[in-house]
C-alpha positions as a printed NumPy array, in Angstrom:
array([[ 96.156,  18.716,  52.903],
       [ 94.606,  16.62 ,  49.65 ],
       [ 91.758,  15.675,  49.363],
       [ 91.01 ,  11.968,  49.552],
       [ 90.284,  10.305,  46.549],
       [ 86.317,   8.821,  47.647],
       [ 86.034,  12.639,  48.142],
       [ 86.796,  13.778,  44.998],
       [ 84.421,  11.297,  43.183],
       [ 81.649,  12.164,  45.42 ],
       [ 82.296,  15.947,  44.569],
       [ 79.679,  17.496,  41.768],
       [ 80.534,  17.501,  38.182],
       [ 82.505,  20.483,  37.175],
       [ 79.009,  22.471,  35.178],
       [ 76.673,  20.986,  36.909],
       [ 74.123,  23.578,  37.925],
       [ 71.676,  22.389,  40.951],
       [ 68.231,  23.389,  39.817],
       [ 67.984,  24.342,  36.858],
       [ 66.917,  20.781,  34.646],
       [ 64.119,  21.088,  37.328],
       [ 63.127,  24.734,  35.795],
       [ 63.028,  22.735,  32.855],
       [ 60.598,  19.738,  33.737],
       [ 58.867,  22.668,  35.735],
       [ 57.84 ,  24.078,  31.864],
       [ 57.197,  20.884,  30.768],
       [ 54.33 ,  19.847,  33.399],
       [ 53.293,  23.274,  33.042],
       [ 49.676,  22.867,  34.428],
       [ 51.336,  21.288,  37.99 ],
       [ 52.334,  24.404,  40.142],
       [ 55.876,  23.162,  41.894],
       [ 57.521,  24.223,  44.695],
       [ 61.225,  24.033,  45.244],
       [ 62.328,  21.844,  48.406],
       [ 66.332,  22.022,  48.099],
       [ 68.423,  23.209,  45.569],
       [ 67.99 ,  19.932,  43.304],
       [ 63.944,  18.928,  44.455],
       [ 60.887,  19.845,  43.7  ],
       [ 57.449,  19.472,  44.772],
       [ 54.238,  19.426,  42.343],
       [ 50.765,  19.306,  43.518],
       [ 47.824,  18.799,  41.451],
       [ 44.849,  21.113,  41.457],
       [ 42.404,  18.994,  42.939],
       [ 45.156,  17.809,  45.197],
       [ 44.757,  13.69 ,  44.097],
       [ 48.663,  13.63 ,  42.917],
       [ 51.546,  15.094,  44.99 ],
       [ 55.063,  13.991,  43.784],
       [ 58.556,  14.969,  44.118],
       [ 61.225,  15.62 ,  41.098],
       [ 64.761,  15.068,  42.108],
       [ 67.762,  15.621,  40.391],
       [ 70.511,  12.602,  39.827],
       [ 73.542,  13.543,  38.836],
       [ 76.013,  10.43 ,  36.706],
       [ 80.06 ,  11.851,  36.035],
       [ 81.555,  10.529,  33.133],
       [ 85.098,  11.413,  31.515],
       [ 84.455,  15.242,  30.768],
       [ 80.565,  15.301,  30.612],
       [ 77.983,  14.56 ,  33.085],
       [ 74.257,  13.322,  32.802],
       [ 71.468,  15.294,  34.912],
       [ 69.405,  12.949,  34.871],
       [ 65.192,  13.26 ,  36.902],
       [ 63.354,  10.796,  39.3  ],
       [ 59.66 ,  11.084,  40.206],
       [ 58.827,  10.113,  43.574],
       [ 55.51 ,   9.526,  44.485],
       [ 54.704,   8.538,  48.448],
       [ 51.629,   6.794,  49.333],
       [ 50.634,   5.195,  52.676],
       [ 50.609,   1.7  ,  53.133],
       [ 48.397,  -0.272,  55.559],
       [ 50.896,  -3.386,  55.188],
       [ 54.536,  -3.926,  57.05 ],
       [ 57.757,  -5.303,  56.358],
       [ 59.81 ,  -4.532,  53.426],
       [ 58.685,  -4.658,  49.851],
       [ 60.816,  -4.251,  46.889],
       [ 59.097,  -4.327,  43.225],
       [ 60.775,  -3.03 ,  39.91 ],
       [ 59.102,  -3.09 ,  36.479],
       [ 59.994,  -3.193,  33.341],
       [ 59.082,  -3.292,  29.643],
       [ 59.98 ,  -6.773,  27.571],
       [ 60.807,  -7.428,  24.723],
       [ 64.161,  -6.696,  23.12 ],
       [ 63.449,  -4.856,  19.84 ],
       [ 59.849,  -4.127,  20.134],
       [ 57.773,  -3.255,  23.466],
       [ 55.856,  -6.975,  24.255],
       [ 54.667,  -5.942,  27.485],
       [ 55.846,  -5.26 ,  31.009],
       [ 57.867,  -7.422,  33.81 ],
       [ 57.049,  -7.151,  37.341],
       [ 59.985,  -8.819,  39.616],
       [ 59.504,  -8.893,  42.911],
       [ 62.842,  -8.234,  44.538],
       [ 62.01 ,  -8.694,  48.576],
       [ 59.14 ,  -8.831,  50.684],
       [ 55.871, -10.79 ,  49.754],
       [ 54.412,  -8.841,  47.128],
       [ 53.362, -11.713,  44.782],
       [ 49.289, -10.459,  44.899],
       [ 50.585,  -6.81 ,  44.342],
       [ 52.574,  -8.043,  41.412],
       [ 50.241,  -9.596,  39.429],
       [ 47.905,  -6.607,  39.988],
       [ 50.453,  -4.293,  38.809],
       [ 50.175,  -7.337,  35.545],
       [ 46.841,  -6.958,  35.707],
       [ 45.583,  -3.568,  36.108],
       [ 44.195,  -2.47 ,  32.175],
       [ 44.47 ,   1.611,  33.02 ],
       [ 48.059,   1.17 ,  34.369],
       [ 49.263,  -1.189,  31.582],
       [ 47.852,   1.275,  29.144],
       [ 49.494,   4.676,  30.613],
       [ 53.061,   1.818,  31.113],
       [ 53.099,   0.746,  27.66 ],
       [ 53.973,   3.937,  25.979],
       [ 55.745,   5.497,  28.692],
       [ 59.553,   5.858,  28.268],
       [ 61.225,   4.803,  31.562],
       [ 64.426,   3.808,  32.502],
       [ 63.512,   2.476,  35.335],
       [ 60.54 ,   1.955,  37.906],
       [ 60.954,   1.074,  41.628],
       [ 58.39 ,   0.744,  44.137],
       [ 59.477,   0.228,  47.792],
       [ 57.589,   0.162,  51.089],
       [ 59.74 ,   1.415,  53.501],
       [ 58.434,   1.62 ,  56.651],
       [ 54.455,   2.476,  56.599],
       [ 54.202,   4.156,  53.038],
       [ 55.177,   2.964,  49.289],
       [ 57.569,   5.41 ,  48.01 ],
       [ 57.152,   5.236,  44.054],
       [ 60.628,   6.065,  42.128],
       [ 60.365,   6.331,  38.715],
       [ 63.132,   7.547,  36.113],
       [ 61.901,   8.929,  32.568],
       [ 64.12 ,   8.497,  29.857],
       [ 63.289,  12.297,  29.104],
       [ 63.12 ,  15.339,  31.535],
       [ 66.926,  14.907,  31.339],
       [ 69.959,  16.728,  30.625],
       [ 73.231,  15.606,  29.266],
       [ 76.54 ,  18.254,  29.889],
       [ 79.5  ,  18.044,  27.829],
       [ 83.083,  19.626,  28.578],
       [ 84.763,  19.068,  25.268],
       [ 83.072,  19.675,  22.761],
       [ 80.935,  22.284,  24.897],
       [ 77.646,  22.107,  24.77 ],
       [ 74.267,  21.549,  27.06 ],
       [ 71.197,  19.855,  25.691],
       [ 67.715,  18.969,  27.962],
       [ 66.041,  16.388,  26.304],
       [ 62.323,  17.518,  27.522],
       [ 59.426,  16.263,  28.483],
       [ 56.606,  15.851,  25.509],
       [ 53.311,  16.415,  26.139],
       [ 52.699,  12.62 ,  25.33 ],
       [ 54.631,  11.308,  27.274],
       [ 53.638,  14.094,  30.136],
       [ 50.281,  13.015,  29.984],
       [ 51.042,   9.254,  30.259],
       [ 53.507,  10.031,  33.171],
       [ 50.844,  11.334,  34.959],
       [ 48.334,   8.311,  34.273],
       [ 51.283,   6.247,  35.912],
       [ 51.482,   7.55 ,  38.963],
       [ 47.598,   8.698,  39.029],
       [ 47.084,   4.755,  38.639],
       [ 50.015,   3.773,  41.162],
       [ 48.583,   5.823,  43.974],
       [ 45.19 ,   4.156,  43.405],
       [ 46.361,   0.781,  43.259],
       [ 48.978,   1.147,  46.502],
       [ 46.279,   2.904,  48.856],
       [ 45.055,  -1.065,  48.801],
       [ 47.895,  -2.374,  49.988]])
C-alpha cells in the first residue's frame, strides 16, 4: 500500500527533467554531433572519428533542490587483465600545485606514473575543472569517467529557480585534450 522508504529515496527529484542538461552540454560542444542513447545519455563522435564518448546525467537530492550534475565516459580497449582502479586529482589546497595519481586496485604503478608523466596530458589536466576523474579497467577495456565541475545544473524548489552552469569554450577545448590524450595513452596498456 506505501511505498517503502529505500523506494522513495531512489525515486527522481521532484523537477528533475531527464535530458534536457544534456541539450545543454549538446550546445556547448557544439562542433561534436551527439546522439541520444536513453533519456539521460548521450553519445558524441568526433569528425574524424578519433574520440567517441558518452555524457550521462547524475542526479544528487538534497532538502528541496537537486543537482544535475554530467559524467564523460570515454571506453577504450585494453590489452591487459584483472582489475584496475586509478583516480586523479589536482593538489594543492589553495592554489593548483599539480596532479595526484592514486592507484586504488590492480597493478597500475607504470600506468600511474605515466599518467605523472605524460607533458600533453598534464597540460590539458592542469586547467581543467574536474570534480573528479576515474579510470577503471573492467573487464577488457578502460572505461574513462570523468566529472566537470561545469556542464551542470543545480534545481531549486524554494526559492524557484533553474540555473546550468555551462560549459566554456576553455574549458571545452581542454576537456577534449583530456580524453584525446587518455585514449592515446590507454590503447598501450
Amino acid at each position: 500500500m506505501f511505498p517503502s522508504l529505500s523506494e522513495y529515496w531512489r525515486r527522481p527529484p521532484a523537477g528533475y527533467r531527464p535530458g534536457a542538461t544534456l541539450m545543454h552540454v549538446q550546445r556547448d560542444l557544439r562542433n561534436l554531433p551527439g546522439e541520444p542513447l536513453d533519456g539521460a545519455a548521450m553519445r558524441f563522435r568526433s569528425a574524424d572519428g578519433a574520440l567517441d564518448f558518452e555524457v550521462r546525467e547524475v542526479v544528487q537530492a538534497q532538502f528541496l533542490m537537486h543537482l544535475v550534475r554530467t559524467e564523460f565516459v570515454l571506453r577504450v580497449p585494453s590489452s591487459g587483465a584483472g582489475p584496475v582502479r586509478i583516480e586523479l586529482n589536482h593538489r594543492g589546497a589553495i592554489r593548483r600545485q599539480g596532479i595526484a595519481c592514486k592507484v586504488r586496485a590492480g597493478d597500475a604503478g607504470a600506468l600511474a606514473s605515466r599518467l605523472q608523466d605524460d607533458p600533453r596530458l598534464l597540460a590539458a589536466l592542469m586547467p581543467l575543472d574536474f570534480k573528479r576523474l576515474r579510470i577503471d579497467r573492467e573487464g577488457s577495456q578502460w572505461v574513462v569517467r570523468l566529472e566537470h565541475m561545469g556542464a551542470s545544473e543545480v534545481v531549486n524548489r524554494m526559492p524557484a529557480f533553474r540555473r546550468y552552469i555551462r560549459l566554456t569554450a576553455e574549458q571545452r577545448q581542454h576537456l577534449l585534450q583530456v580524453l584525446r590524450g587518455l585514449r592515446e595513452l590507454l590503447v598501450e596498456y
